[in-house]
C-alpha positions as MATLAB code, in Angstrom:
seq = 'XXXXXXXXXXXXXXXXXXXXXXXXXXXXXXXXXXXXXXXXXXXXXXXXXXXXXXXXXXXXXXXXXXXXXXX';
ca = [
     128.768   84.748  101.206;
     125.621   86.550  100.715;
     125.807   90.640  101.932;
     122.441   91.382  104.074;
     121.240   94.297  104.241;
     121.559   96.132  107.346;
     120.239   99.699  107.602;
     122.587  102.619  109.386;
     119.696  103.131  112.063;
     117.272   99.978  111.877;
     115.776  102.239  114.368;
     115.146  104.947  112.424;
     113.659  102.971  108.957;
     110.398  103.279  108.453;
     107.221  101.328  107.165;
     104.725  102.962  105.029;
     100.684  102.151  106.200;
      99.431  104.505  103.933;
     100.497  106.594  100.396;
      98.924  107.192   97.134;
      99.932  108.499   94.103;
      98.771  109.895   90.680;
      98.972  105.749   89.308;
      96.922  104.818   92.098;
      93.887  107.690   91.772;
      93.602  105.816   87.948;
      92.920  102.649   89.899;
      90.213  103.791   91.518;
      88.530  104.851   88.453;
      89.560  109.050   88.396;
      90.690  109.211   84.185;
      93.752  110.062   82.852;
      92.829  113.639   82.238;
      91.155  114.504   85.569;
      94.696  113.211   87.588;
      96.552  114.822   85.111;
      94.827  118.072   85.909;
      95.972  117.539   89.745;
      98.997  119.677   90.287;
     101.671  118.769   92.875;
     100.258  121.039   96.109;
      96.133  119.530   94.903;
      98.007  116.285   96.042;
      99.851  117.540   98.994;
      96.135  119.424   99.958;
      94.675  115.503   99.753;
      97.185  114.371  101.573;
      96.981  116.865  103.950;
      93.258  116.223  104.008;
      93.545  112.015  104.516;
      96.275  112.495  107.076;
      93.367  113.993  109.311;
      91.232  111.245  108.699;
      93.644  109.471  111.464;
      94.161  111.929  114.182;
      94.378  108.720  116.648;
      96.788  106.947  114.069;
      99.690  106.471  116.769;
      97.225  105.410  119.933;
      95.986  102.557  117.212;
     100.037  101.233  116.378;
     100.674  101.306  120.282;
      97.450   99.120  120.325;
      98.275   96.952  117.761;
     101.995   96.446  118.727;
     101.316   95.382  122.238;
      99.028   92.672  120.645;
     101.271   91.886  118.779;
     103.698   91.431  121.159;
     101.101   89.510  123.920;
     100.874   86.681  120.675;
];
């Protein structure tokens, strides 16, 4: 028999919408050298930054779960 995975709290496990990382700035064009230059609080500043870009970010997963859920 196959284990399954069963988290402690499947309550409590969470889904990630949104992240980026030093691999993903070279995606989008930024070069080697300028994201190396990017030290560990310039990232957690952008972060910091982006997370503002969605002050309503909880109001729009209420919305979209009780879509959801009316499907």
């Amino acid at each position: 028999m196959v284990d399954i995975y069963v988290p402690e709290d499947p309550y409590s496990k969470p889904f990630i919408v949104l992240s980026f990382s030093r691999q993903s700035l070279l995606t989008l064009g930024f070069t080697y050298e300028q994201v190396s230059s990017l030290t560990d609080e310039d990232m957690e500043r952008i972060a910091a930054s982006l997370a503002t870009t969605y002050p309503d970010f909880l109001k729009r997963v209420r919305f979209n779960v009780r879509l959801y859920l009316a499907s």
